[in-house]
N, C-alpha and C positions, 0 to 999 in steps of 0.2 A: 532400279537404283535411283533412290532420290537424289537432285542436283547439289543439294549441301555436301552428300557425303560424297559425290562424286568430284567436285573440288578437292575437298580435302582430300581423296585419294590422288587426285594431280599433283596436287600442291607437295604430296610427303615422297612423290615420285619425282619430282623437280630436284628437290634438296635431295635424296640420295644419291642422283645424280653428279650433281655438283658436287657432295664430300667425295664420292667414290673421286669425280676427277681433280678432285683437290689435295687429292690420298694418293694420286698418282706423279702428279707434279713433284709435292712435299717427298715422294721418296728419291725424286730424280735429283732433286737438288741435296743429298746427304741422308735419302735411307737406308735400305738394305737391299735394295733390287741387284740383284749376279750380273753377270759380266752380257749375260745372252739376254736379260730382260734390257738393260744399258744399252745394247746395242739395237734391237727393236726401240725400244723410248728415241734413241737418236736417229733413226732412218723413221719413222711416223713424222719426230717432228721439222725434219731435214726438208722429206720429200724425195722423191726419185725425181733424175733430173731428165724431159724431156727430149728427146730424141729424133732428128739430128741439132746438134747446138752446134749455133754459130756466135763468134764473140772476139770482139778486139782488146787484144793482150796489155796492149800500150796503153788502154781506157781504164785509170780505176773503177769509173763505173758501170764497166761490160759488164760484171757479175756483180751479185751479192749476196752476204751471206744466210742461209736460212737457218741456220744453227747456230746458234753461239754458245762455245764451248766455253764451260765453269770447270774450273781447275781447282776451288770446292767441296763436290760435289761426287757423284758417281764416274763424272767422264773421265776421272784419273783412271779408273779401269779402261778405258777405250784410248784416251789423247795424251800424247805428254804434251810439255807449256810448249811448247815451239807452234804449235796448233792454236789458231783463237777461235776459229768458223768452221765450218761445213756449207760448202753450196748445197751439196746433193749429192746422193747415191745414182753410181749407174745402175738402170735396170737390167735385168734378164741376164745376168750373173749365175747360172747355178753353183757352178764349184766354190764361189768368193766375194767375196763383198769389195765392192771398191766405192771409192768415193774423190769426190773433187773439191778442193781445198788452193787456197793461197798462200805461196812459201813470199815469205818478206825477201827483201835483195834490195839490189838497184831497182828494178820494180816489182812491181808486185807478179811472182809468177805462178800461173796456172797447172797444177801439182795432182795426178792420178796419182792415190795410195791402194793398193791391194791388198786386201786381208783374207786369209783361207779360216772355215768357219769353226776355228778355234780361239779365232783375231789375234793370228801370229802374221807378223808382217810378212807379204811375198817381194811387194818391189814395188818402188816410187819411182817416177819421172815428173819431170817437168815438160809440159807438152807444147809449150809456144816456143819460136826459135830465139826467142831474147835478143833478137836487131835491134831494139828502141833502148837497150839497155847499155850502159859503160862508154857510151860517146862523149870522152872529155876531151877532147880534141877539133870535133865536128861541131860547126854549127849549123842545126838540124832543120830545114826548112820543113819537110814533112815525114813522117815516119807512120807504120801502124804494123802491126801483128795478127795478121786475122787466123783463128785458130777454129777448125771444122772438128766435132766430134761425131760420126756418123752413128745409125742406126748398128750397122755389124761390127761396133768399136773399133770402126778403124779412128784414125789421126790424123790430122793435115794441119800443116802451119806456113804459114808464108807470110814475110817480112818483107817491106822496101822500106830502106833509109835514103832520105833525099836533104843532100846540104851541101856545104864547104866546107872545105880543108886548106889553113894557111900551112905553108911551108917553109920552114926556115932552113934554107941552103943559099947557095952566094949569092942568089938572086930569089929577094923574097916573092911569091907569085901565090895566090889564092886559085886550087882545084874545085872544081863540079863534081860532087858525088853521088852516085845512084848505084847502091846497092842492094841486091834480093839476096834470100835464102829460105831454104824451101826443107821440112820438116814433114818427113811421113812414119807412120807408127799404126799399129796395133795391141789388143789385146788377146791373150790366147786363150782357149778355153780354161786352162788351170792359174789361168792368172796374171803372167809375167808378160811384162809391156816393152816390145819390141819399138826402138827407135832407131831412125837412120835420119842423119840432116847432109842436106848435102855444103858443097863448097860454096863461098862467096862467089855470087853470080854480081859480074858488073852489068849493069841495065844502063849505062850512058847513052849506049849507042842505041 
């Protein structure tokens, strides 16, 4: 094979290239790809999310997001608008697809959705205990939410709030506050995400 035409056999394998993945994009954003090609298109370009994740809840910028969801587009087959991102898909799911997202609030909370693979919802949680969140009352000297996702999808979360509290009774008087709370959870093989949090734990002492 001479090297001219062996170029030009490069060069027309380059550009097929490119429309093919140019043809694949252009349908993600408003072609005809079904609900099961949407869903592949959106876990390619998600990513599956590493195993074990550790990440603080209270941090906007503990996560971010690898998908950005267009409402557009095909992802109305997958997302409704309450949905903007996808971090990632958990791996090694047979039965179900789940994936990790952020539900807006007082802050941003860290949200497992499970889908069985007909992408009918099974069951959302929120998996950080939400301590750093609705303290209008506390002034907060330090707070954080650290949220463990392990390898056999278990769950952990634990929270300490640390601050003051004024009080207004006949004698005005400023409290010390140190609060924990402690969040355990898993997933089951068919899906459904099992959480227990427990009680306000005072840590003063």
């Amino acid at each position: 094979m001479s090297k001219p035409y062996a170029l030009v056999l490069a060069l027309a394998c380059t550009l097929l290239c490119v429309a093919c993945e140019k043809k694949e994009q252009q349908k993600a954003l408003g072609g005809s790809l079904t609900k099961y090609e949407q869903i592949q298109y959106a876990i390619k370009e998600s990513g599956f999310i590493k195993l074990p994740l550790k990440f603080d809840a209270s941090n906007d910028n503990s996560l971010k997001n690898n998908y950005s969801v267009n409402h557009k587009s095909n992802d109305t087959l997958l997302f409704e608008s309450g949905i903007s991102g996808i971090i990632g898909f958990l791996p090694d799911t047979t039965n179900y697809y789940a994936f990790l997202y952020l539900q807006v609030g007082d802050m941003m909370y860290p949200t497992i959705r499970t889908m069985d693979k007909n992408w009918q919802k099974i069951d959302e949680k929120n998996i950080c205990t939400a301590g750093c969140a609705g303290h209008f009352q506390v002034d907060i000297t330090s707070c954080y939410d650290s949220v463990w996702i392990y390898k056999d999808l278990k769950i952990k979360s634990v929270s300490k709030v640390v601050g003051t509290v004024e009080m207004e009774d006949s004698v005005s008087q400023v409290l010390n506050i140190c609060n924990t709370r402690i969040l355990d959870g898993f997933i089951d093989k068919n899906g459904k995400i099992d959480i227990k949090e427990s009680d306000l734990i005072n840590c003063s002492n």
